[in-house]
N, C-alpha and C positions, 0 to 999 in steps of 0.2 A: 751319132744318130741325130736327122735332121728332124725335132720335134716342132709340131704346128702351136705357133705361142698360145697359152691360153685362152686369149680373149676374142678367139677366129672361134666359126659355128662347131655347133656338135657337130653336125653334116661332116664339114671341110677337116673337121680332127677323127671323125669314125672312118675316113677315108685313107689317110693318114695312118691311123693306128691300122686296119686291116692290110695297109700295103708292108706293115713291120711283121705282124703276129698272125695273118691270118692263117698261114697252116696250122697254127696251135688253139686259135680259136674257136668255139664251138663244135660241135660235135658232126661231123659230118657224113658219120657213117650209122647213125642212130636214129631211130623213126621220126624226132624232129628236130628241127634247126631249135638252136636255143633263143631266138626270139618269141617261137612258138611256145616254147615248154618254157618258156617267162610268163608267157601272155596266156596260154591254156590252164598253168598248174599251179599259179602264184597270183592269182587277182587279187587277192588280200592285200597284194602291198600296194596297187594302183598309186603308182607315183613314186611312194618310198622308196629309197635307199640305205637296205640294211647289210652292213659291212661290219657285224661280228661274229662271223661264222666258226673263228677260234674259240669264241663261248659259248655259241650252241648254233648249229646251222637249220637249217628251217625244213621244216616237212612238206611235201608236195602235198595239193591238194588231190588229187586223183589217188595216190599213195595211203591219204584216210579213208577216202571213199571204198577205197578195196579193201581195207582193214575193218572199215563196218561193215560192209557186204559178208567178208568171213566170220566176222563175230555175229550177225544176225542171222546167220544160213547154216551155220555150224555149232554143233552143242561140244564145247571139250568141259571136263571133267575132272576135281581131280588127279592127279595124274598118280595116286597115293593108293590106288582101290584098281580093280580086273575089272571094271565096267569098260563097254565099247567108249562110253564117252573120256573115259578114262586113257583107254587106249589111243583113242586119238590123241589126247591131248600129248602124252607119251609120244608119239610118233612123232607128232609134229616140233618136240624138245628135241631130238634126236636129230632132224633134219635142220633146226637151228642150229646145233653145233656141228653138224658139218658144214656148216654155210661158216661161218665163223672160225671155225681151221682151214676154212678153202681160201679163205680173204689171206691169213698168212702162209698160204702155202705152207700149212703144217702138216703132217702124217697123224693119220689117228693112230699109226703104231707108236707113233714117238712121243706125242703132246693128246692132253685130253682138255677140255670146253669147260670150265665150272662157272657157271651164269651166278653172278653178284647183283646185289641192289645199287651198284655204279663201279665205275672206275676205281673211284676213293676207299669202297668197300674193298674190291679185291686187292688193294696196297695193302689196307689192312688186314686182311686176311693173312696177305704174307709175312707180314711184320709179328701178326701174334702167334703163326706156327714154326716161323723159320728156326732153326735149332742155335741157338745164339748159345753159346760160352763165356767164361771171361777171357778166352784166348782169340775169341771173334772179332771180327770187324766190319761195320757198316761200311760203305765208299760209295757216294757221291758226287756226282759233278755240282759245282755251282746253280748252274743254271739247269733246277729241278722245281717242280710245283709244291706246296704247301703239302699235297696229300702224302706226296713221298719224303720228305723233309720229317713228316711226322710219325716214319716207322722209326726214326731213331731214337724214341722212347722209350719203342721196346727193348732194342738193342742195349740204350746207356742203363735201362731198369734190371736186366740179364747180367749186368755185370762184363756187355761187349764195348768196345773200344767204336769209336765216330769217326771219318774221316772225310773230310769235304773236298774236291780236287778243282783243280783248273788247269785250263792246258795254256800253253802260253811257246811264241816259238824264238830260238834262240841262234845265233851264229857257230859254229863254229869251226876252226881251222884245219887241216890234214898238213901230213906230212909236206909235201908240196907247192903248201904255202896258199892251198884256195879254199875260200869258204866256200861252206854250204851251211844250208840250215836245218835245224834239228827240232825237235817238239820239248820242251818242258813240264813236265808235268808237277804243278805246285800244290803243296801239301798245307791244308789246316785242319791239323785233328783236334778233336774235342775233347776236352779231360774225359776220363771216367765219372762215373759219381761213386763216392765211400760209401753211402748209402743202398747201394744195390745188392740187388738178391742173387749172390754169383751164381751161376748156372756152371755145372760140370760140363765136362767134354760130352760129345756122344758117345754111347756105349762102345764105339767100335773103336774112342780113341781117337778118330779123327775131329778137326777142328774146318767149318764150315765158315766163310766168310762171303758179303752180298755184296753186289756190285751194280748201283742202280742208276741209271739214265735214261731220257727221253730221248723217242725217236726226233724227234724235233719240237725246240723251244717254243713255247705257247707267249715267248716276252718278244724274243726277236726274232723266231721264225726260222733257223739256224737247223740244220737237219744234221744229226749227228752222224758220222762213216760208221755202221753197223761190223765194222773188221774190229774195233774197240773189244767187242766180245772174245773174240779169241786171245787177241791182244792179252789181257786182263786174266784168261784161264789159263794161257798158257806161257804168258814170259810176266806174271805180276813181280814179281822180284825187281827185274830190268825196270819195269815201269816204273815202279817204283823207289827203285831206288837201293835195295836189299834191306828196305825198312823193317819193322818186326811189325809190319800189317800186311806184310807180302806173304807171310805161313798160311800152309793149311790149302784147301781147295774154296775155290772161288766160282762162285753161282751169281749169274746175272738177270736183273729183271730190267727189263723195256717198259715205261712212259709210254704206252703206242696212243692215249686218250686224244691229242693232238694231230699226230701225225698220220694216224692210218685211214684218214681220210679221202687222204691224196698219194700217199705211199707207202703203204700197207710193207710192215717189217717182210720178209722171207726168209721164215721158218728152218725151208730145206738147206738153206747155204750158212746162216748163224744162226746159231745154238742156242740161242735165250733161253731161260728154264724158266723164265714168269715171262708174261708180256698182258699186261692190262686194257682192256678194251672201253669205250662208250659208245653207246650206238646213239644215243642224242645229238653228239658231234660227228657220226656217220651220215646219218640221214635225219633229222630234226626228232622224231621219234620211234619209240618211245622213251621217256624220262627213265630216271630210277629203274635204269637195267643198265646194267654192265657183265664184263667176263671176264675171267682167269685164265689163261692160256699156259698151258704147265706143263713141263715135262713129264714123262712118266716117273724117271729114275726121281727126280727133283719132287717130286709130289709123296714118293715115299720116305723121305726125310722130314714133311711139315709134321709137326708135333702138334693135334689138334685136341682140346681138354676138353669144349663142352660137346654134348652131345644133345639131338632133338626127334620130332618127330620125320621121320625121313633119311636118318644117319644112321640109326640103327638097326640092327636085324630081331633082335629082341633085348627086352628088358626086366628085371622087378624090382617092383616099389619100394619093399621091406629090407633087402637085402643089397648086399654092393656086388651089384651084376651086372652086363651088359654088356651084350656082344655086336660090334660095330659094324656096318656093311666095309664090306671091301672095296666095291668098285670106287674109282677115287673120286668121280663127281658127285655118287651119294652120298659119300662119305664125306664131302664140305658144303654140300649146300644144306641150310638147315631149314625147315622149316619145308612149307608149298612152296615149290617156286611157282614165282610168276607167270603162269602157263599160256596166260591171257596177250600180257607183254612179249614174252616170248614168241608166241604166234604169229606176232603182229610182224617182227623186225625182219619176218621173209620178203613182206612187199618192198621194205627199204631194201631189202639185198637184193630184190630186180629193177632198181632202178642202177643200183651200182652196178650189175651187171649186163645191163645196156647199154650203159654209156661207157662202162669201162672205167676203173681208177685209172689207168696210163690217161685215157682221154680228159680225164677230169684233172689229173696233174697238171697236163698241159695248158688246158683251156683255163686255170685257176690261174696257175703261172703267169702265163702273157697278160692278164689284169694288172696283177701282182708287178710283174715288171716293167708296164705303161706307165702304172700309177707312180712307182716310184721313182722311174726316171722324168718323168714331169715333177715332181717334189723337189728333185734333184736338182734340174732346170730351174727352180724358181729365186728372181733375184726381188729384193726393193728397189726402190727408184736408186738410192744411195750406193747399190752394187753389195749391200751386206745380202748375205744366204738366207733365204726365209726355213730352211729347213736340217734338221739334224736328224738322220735316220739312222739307228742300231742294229749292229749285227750287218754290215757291209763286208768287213774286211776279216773274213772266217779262214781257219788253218786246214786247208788243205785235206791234211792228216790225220785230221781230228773230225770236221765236218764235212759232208757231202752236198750242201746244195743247200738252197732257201725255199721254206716253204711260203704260200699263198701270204703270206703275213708282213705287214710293214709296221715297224711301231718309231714313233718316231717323239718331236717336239719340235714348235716354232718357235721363230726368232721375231721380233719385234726389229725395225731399221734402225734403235740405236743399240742393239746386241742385245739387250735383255728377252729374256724368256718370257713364253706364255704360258698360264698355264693351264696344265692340260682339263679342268674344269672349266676353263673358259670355250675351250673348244669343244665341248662335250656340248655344252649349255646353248652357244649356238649353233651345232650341227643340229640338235635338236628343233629348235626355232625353224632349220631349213630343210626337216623331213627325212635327216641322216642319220642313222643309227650306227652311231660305233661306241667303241669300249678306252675307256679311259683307268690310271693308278696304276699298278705294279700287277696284276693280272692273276695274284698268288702265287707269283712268282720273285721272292724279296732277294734270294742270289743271283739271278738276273737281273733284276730291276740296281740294283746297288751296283753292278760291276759295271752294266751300258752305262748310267747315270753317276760313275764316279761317284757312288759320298762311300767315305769311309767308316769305320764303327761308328768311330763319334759323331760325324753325323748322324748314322742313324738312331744310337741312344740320344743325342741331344734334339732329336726330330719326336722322338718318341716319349721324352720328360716334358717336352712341349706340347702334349698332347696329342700327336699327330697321329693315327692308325688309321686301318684298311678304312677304303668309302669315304675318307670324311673327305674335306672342302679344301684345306691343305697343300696346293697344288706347288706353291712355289716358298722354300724356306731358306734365310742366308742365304737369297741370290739362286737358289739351285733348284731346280724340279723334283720333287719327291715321288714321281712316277711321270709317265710317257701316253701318248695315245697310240691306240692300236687300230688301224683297219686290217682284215681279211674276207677273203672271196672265198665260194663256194660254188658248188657244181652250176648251180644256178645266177650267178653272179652275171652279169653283161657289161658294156662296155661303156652303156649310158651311164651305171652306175658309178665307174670311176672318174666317167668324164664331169657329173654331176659333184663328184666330192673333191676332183680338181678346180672344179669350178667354185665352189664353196670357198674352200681356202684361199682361193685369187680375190675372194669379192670381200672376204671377212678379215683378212691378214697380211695383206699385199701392201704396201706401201709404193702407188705408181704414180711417174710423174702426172699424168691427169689428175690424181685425186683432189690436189689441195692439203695443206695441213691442219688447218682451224676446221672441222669438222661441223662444231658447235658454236659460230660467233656469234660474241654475246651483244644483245642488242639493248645500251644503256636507257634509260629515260629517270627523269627528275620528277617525273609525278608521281603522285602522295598514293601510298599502299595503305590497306585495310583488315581488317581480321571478319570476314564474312562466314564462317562456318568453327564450332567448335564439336569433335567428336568423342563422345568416352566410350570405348570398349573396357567392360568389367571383364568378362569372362576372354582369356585370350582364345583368338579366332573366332568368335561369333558375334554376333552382329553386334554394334552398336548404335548409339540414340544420342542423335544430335541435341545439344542445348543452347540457349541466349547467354546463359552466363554460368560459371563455376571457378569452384575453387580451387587455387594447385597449393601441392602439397610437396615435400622433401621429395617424394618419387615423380611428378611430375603434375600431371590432370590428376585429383581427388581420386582413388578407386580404379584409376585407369591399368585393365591387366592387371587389376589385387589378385584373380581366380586364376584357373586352368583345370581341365582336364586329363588325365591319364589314364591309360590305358591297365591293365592286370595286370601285364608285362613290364609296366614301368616309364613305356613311352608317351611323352607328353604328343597331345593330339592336336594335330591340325587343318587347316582347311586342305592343302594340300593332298594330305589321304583320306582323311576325312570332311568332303567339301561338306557334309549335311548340317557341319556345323554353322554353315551358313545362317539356315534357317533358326537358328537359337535367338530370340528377340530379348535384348535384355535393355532395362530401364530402371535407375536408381531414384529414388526418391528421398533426398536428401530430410526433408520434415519429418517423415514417417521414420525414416531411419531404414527404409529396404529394399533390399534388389529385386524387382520382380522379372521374374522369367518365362516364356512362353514358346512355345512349339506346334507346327502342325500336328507332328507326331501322337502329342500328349494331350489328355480332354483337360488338364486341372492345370491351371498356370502354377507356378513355383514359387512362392516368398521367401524371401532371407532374408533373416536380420541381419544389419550390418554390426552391430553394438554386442551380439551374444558371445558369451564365454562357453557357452557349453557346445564343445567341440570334442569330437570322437576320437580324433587322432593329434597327432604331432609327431613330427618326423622331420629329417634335413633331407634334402635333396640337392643333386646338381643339375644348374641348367645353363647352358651358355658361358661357363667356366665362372658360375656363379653360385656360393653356397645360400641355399635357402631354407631357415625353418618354418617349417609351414601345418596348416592348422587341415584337419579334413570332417567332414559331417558324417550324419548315420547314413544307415541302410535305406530309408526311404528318399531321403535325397541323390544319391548316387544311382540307387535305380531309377528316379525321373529324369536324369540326362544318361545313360545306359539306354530308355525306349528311346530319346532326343535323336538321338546319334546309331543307334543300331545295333551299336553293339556295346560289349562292359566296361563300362569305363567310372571313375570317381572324381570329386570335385576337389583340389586341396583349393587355400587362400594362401600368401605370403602373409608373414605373421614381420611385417618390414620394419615393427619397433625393434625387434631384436633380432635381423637377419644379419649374416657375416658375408660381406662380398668377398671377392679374393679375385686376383687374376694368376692365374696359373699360366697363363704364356704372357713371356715378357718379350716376345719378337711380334716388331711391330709387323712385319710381313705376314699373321698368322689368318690375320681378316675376320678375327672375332671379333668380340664388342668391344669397341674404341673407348664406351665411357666407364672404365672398370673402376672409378672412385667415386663413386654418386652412385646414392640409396636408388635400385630400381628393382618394379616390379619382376614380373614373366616377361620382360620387354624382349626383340633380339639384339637390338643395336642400343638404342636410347630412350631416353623418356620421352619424347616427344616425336613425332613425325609433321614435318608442314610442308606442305605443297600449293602452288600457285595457279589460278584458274587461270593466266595471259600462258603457262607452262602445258597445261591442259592443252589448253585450244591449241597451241603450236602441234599439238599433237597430234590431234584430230585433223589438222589440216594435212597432214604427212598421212594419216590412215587412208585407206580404202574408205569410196563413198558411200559403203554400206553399212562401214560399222564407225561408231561414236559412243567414246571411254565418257564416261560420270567421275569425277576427280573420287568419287565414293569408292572407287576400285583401289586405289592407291592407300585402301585402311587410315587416313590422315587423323591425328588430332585437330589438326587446325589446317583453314584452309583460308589464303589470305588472296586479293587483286588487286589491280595497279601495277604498274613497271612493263616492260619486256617480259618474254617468255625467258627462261632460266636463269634471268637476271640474279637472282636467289644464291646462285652458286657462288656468285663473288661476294656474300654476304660474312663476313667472323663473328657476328651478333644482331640483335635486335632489341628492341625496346617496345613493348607493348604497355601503355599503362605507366604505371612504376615498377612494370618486372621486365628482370632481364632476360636474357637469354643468351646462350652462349653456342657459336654453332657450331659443328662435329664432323661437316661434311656432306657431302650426296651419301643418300640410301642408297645402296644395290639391291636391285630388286631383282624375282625370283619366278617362276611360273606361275606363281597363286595368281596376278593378276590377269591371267589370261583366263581364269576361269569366268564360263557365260552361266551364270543362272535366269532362265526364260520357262517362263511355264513350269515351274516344280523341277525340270529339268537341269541335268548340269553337262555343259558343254564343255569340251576342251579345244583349243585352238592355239595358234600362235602368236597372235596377236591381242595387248600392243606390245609385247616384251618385243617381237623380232623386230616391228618398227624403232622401238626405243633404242635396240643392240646397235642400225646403223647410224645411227647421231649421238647417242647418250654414252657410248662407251669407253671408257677410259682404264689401264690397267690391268683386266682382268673382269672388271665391274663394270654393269650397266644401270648408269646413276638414273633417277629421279625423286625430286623431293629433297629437304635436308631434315638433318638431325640434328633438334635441340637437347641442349640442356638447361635446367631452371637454375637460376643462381637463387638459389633459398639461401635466405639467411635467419630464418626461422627455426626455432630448435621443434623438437619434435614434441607434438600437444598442442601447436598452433599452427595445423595443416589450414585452415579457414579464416587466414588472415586476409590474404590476397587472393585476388577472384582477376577471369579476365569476361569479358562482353563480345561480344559481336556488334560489329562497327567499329570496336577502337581503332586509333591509327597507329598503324607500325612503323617504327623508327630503325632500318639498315644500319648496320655498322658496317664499313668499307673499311 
């Protein structure tokens, strides 16, 4: 396939890609071209490109418009009560689930609807009725989401056996001397637990075993051959192997949360007896609704114990009575359903039946396979691959096709990996929304990505779990990034994310390799600004001179806030703590504090032992015991900030640091043996105004950075712009300092405070990401440490000025 190299127009590559895909693209049999129903039903995104429609795909606007329109024109009811509004509401459940068995070509003779509060819900549903034994068995393929992963709870708590599969394909020879190839199916089952509550067989004697796969991987996009179902009911023996997990009859449930998007399971041809639904991944809304899709025979074997309002036909309070409705959708959904949400998800099902799932396969498709064969295409100047994409090379026999989905990982030109936080962080900076980490998908993400156990319990002793910053451990990616497309997807948008990755990760001969040269000079540097922030994230108050102490600046980040739930609070989510004014006064001995919010400024002692709390806490893989106030001070920063929150102090004479990851790859705090406050990296931050101004000169001539954005302790002039970074130390005074590094900085500095107001933008992080980036990390500023050789009780020996001169150590 002749592709148009990246760096030719959108024009000249949209010409291009319609002369490969255009009979698959767009809809052309539907009321409008998808530029239109881009440009009519999705303004919201004006410009954006959002590319995680595997984690939730987006609602038309016209789509809510019609869903207010019904909910303000129509009264439902109820659905519990013989009122007319009642009735409607009833009706209109009704015609939900027929929409909902018509998407899989189900029979309402065969399969009946039971609407869940999501997907996850109805996994659960069937994990806590399925009639599990100790002669049962769970089966799984590898590559399954977290929610189905977690019926096996119930199963190993039942007293059933666990069985996790993979398929893998094999050679083998005939009498006649010629290979062909065969499927493998690899077995790792999971002990039992002794501790389980064994469950007897069912009364009839028979032994019921489950058998659970996605219609298609939500990690690599892999669509499974839906002949697997038969497969599994009718030769499990064979498949298996004549294991003792091949007894008994064997019931399957479908994953369809992913895949029924774009290819909707069929009902009338495989027999599924569960298949799980989201309609927030069908058509963006609504949330917190999903479905059961059950067999009939299969529905009268769930074993269901609680009972509520809506599942019963009668009950009494006194006695042990209670007789259960029959019908099987009354009888599992508990409670009101959602009659409201329900309602709603018929306008998404005429959008789906406008344009048609086939049409939407296709047109999701030819994105999906532009995208990736330009991924595929991409070299460095050096001729090494810029890209590794999962789930290319799928069995036949086992899978049938790839959905909309590419998950992948870059190469850097000397082989090393990127990681996939870094590309998250600046597709963000360039208006692209995609989905990065293992997806809730850990036997996917583990098998494309190669680590073994020990990788991941020694990823996992390291600290490392779902969401965090982690991206790259011993050399290896610890998850993947994901784009996928949805109905509404266009071609801008992949040309837009192709293009992103050519301009952020490319290594081409034009570029140059010094990115950042450093530009020396011999004249004499200064200490022109000193900043102390007390409370971490909110403002602090410049001084002429202060004292450092074993943690760094006096007081610097002694406080913080947290949240009821535990989380320490930041500017980040909570930008308001901008506005927190805090000013120590070292005479008096106290912090005072001030707020628009609040009529009455805040005083604290600094010297008081009468403290409310005491408690250890972790932060930054740092133990801290820490001191917290009464009730009236936690409620004056509570009105500060908005919402509930309390004040602790580091109590730093007797705190215990500890580094709990000893991989230096883990990109937590570098100075894990030096007393430090609530700091994230180090005691100290300094940055350079000739660094600044380079800065400014590279922005847009609208907007100009305050070196005050960069949170600094100290802010020094003189030298070249980032001359700093070739710095191993400094001499201020008679103190040392010892230096740690560039800061990686983060989004906080793109926050605009103007007018009470807070802004968000991209800038200067995206400007900083094309010149400052190194790694993974987009440096500026570095990080000191103080060489104290003061013991503790003579924090106020050494003080530094404004003015002194600083002395570089090269």
């Amino acid at each position: 396939m002749n592709m148009i190299p990246p760096n030719t127009s959108m024009d000249a590559a949209r010409k291009q890609f319609l002369k490969e895909f255009g009979e698959s693209y767009g809809y052309p049999n539907a009321p409008k071209h998808i530029d239109d129903l881009r440009a009519t039903e999705f303004k919201r995104l004006d410009g954006n490109v959002y590319l995680d429609h595997a984690g939730a795909t987006l609602y038309s606007e016209l789509q809510m418009e019609a869903i207010f329109r019904d909910l303000t024109t129509t009264v439902y009811g109820n659905p519990h009560t013989q009122s007319s509004s009642s009735l409607t509401s009833s009706d209109i459940v009704e015609d939900a689930r027929h929409q909902v068995l018509k998407i899989c070509n189900a029979s309402p003779k065969e399969y009946k609807c039971i609407f869940t509060s999501g997907a996850t819900a109805a996994l659960k549903l069937v994990g806590e009725a399925f009639p599990w034994s100790n002669e049962s068995t769970f089966m799984y393929t590898i590559e399954n989401h977290n929610s189905v992963l977690g019926i096996r709870e119930y199963a190993l708590n039942k007293g059933a056996a666990a069985l996790a599969i993979d398929f893998e394909e094999t050679a083998q020879s005939d009498t006649f001397g010629s290979t062909k190839s065969s499927i493998k199916v690899s077995q790792y089952p999971i002990p039992k637990r002794s501790e389980a509550r064994v469950s007897n067989k069912d009364p009839t004697g028979h032994t019921y075993n489950l058998f659970a796969f996605p219609t298609e991987c939500n990690f690599s996009g892999v669509r499974f051959n839906l002949d697997l179902i038969d497969m599994i009911k009718e030769d499990s023996e064979r498949i298996l192997g004549g294991s003792q997990h091949s007894r008994g009859s064997w019931m399957v449930l479908l994953d369809a949360a992913k895949g029924c998007s774009t290819e909707p399971p069929d009902l009338s041809k495989h027999k599924a007896d569960f298949v799980v639904i989201s309609f927030y991944k069908l058509f963006g809304y609504p949330t917190g609704l999903g479905a059961l899709v059950v067999g009939n025979e299969a529905a009268k074997l769930l074993k269901k114990t609680y009972f509520s309002g809506g599942t019963v036909a009668a009950s009494i309070a006194d006695i042990d009575f209670v007789k259960r409705r029959e019908g099987i959708e009354e009888s599992f959904e508990d409670g009101t359903l959602s009659f409201l949400n329900i309602a709603s998800i018929r306008h998404g099902f005429n959008i789906l039946n406008t344009l048609t799932t086939s049409a939407i396969s296709r047109h999701t498709s030819s994105l999906a396979r532009y995208t990736k064969n330009m991924l595929l295409a991409l070299r460095h100047a050096n001729g090494v691959e810029v890209c590794k994409i999962y789930g290319l090379h799928s069995l036949k026999a086992v899978y049938s096709g790839v959905g909309p989905v590419i998950s992948f990982n870059l190469k850097r030109s000397d082989g090393s990996w990127v990681g996939h936080r870094e590309v998250e962080k600046l597709a963000f900076l360039s208006g692209i929304q995609l989905r990065t980490g293992c997806f809730c998908n850990p036997g996917a993400c583990a098998k494309y990505l190669g680590l073994s156990h020990s990788d991941l319990i020694s990823n996992i002793e390291a600290g490392h779990v779902c969401w965090d910053d982690y991206d790259i451990l011993n050399g290896k990616p610890t998850g993947a990034v994901r784009v996928s497309f949805g109905y509404m997807s266009t071609f801008e948008d992949a040309w837009k994310f192709i293009d992103f990755v050519v301009r952020s990760f490319v290594l081409l001969p034009t570029n140059g390799i010094n990115l950042n040269p450093l530009r020396s000079t011999e004249s004499s540097h200064h200490l022109t600004s000193i900043v102390v922030y007390p409370i971490k994230s909110c403002s602090g108050f410049r001084v002429d001179t202060w004292p450092l102490s074993s943690t760094g600046l006096l007081y610097d980040r002694e406080w913080l806030l947290k949240s009821m739930n535990g989380e320490v609070l930041t500017q980040k989510k909570v930008p308001e703590m901008y506005y927190i004014n805090t000013k120590i006064d070292l005479k008096m001995g106290m912090l005072h504090v001030e707020s628009s919010r609040c009529k009455e400024k805040l005083s604290i002692e600094l010297k008081s032992d009468t403290f409310s709390v005491v408690e250890e806490i972790n932060i930054h893989a740092q133990r801290y015991e820490v001191l917290g106030y009464d009730n009236k001070i936690d409620e004056w920063f509570s009105k500060a900030v908005g919402r509930p929150c309390y004040l602790l102090r580091s109590s730093s004479r007797r705190c215990n640091h500890f580094n709990r990851n000893k991989n230096k790859n883990m990109g937590t705090c570098r100075d894990v043996n030096t007393r430090l406050n609530f700091v994230n990296e180090a005691q100290i931050l300094m940055v350079s105004e000739e660094s600044v101004s380079d800065l400014n000169s590279r922005l847009d001539s609208n907007r100009f950075v305050d070196p005050m954005i960069f949170r600094p302790n100290l802010v020094i002039s003189g030298g070249g712009p980032c001359v700093e970074d070739t710095w191993t130390g400094l001499k201020i005074g008679n103190n040392h300092f010892m230096s740690l590094g560039g800061c990686n900085r983060c989004q906080m500095i793109n926050l605009n405070y103007e007018g009470g107001e807070v802004k968000r933008s991209n800038e200067p992080l995206a400007t900083l990401a094309s010149y400052r980036r190194e790694k993974g990390k987009i440096l500026f500023g570095i990080l000191l440490r103080y060489e104290c050789d003061n013991e503790v009780g003579e924090e106020m020996s050494s003080w530094l000025q404004v003015g002194q001169e600083v002395h570089p150590d090269t």
